[in-house]
C-alpha positions, 0 to 999 in steps of 0.5 A, spaced: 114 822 543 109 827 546 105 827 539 105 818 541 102 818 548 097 824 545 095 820 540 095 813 545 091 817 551 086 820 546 084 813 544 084 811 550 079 816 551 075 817 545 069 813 548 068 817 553 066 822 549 063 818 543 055 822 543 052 816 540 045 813 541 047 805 541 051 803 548 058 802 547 064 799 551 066 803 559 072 808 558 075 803 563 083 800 561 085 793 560 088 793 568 083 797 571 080 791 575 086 788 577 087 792 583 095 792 588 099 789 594 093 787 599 098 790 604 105 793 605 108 786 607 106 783 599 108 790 596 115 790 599 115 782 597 115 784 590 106 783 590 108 775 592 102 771 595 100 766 592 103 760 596 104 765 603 100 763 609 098 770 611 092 776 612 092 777 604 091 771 603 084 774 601 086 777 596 092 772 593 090 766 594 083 764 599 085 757 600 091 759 605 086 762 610 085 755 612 091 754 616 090 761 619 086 761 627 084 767 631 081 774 629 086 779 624 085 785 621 089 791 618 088 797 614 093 799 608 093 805 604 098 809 599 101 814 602 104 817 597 106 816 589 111 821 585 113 820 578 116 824 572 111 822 568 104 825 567 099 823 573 095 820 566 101 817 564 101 813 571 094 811 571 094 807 565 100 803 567 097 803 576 090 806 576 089 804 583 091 811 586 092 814 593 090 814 599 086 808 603 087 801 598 084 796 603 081 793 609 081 785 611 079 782 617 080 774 618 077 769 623 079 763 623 078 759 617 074 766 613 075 773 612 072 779 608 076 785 604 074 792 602 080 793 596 080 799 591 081 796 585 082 803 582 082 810 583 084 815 578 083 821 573 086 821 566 086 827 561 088 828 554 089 836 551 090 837 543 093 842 539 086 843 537 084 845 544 079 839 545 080 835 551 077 830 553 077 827 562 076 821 565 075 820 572 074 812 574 073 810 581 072 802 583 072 798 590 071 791 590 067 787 596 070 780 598 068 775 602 073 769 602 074 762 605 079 756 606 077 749 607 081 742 608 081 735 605 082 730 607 088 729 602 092 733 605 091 739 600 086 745 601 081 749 597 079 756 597 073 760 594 072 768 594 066 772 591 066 779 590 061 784 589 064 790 585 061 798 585 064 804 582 062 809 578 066 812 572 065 820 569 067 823 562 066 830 561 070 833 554 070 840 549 072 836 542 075 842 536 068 846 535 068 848 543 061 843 545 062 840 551 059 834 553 059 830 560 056 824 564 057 820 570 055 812 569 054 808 575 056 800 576 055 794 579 058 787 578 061 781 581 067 776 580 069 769 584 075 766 584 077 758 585 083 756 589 088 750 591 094 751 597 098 745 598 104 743 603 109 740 598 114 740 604 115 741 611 115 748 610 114 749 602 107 750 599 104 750 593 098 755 592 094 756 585 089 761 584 084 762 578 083 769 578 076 772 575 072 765 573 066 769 572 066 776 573 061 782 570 061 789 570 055 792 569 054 800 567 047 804 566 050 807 560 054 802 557 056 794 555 057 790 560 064 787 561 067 781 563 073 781 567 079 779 564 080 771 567 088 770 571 091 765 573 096 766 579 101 759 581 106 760 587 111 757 591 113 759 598 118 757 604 117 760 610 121 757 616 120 760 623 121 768 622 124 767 614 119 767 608 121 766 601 116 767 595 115 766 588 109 767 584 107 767 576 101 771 575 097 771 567 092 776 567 088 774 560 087 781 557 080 782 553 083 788 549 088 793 549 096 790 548 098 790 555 103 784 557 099 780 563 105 776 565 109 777 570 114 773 575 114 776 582 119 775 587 120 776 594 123 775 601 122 777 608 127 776 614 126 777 622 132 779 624 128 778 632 121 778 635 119 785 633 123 788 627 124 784 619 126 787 613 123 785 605 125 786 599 122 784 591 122 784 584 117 784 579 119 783 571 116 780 566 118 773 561 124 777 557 128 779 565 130 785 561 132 791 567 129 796 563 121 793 565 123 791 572 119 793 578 124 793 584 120 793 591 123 793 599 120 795 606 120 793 614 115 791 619 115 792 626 112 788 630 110 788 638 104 784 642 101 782 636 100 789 632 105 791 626 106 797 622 109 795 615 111 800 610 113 799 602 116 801 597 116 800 590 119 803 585 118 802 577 118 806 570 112 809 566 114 811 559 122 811 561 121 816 567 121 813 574 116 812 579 115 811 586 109 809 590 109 809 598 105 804 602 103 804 610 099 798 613 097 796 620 095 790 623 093 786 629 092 779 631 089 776 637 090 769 637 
């Protein structure tokens, strides 16, 4: 098994080291554009959004700022991650990281996110001594809005512009090292569609990615992998039901871009509610479930939300902890 994930990792890795006079594909993975939960309230939600009327709706699906009034920010971070699997291990399958993960601040109908989509060291060390080490770091800049038909239905629009930078340094098997530090900018703009089916129901539609590039100074452009992201969500007065299939089209490697996300929210009164989700893919199974849970507290227009999500990387469970705080002025 160890020999495997060797094998697997140095794959992954093996670009980075490639000392060749032609460009070559970014060291980055299939997710690492993906980014996480905008905040603690969609992460103990089970990554559900893309019906939901709320500050996330920047990064879930802009079309449902268009219900939104008033003046809103909030900034999330991951404050801890654990796991029995390798920190590498862990950041093939969640590259985003620790520490600071976004930043939204919402007025009216329009809003503006800073979100790190991936923060993350993999290495790899064979039998041989070689090594190889790769340190990937990349944020995303939104600008976001929703705007009403006349129909009934309302459309949304976010354009993003990326910048990040990736190092690679290695030793192969003849004890020669080799190092780079490649810079990147690109952007990406996605298209979206809410609808009140009911009362209280909604069906929303993002199209993640419609074009999106990524260029470095010292390797081939990339294209975003393409996503499409369908919900429905019930919210009634302090009560919110979510459900959410997301596809994400990935151009290379043989990740499973498909997940089915579920989540609820209940206050139990004006100041404390508790969450709780599931993501898992199209076959259901147990063993590939990503089971999610949190609380919010909630006074004179200011929350503070906590998440929890819990998950496994190669059969070895995984924990990851976030915060978010939040304020609104209406």
């Amino acid at each position: 098994m160890k020999k495997t994930k060797i094998v697997l990792l140095s794959a992954v890795l093996l670009l980075s080291a490639a000392q060749s006079s032609f460009a070559r594909h970014a060291p980055t993975q299939p997710n690492t554009y993906d980014g996480f939960a905008a905040g603690a309230r969609s992460m103990a939600m089970g990554s559900a959004g893309a019906g939901v009327i709320s500050n996330e709706s920047v990064f879930y699906n802009a079309a449902g700022l268009s219900y939104m009034t008033g003046t809103h920010a909030e900034a999330s971070a991951v404050i801890r991650e654990q796991s029995n699997a390798s920190p590498s291990e862990v950041a093939l399958v969640d590259p985003s990281g620790q520490g600071l993960t976004s930043a939204i601040m919402i007025k009216d109908a329009g809003g503006i996110m800073w979100q790190s989509l991936s923060n993350n060291s993999i290495s790899v060390i064979n039998p041989d001594g070689s090594w190889y080490k790769t340190d990937t770091f990349i944020n995303a800049i939104t600008v976001a809005a929703g705007q009403k038909s006349d129909n009934g239905y309302s459309m949304g629009l976010n354009m993003t512009y990326l910048y990040g930078k990736i190092g690679t340094s290695s030793i192969d098997s003849l004890n020669q090292p080799y190092a780079n530090v490649a810079s990147g900018n690109g952007f990406t703009f996605d298209f979206s569609f809410i609808y009140p089916v009911a009362g209280n129901i909604y069906a929303g539609v993002n199209l993640q990615n419609i074009a999106g590039f990524m260029f470095w100074d010292d390797y081939n452009a990339e294209q975003l992998p393409f996503a499409v992201r369908a919900g429905l969500a019930y919210m009634l007065q302090g009560f919110t039901l979510a459900l959410d299939y997301n596809k994400h089209y990935y151009r290379f490697g043989d990740l499973n871009g498909e997940t089915f996300n579920l989540g609820i929210e209940e206050y139990f009164n004006q100041y404390i509610c508790i969450r709780g989700g599931i993501i898992t893919d199209q076959d259901f199974s147990s063993e590939n479930m990503t089971y999610t849970y949190g609380f919010g507290f909630r006074m004179k227009g200011y929350e503070l939300a906590f998440a929890g999500q819990q998950f496994k990387v190669n059969d070895q469970s995984s924990l990851k902890y976030m915060l978010t705080f939040s304020a609104s002025v209406y």
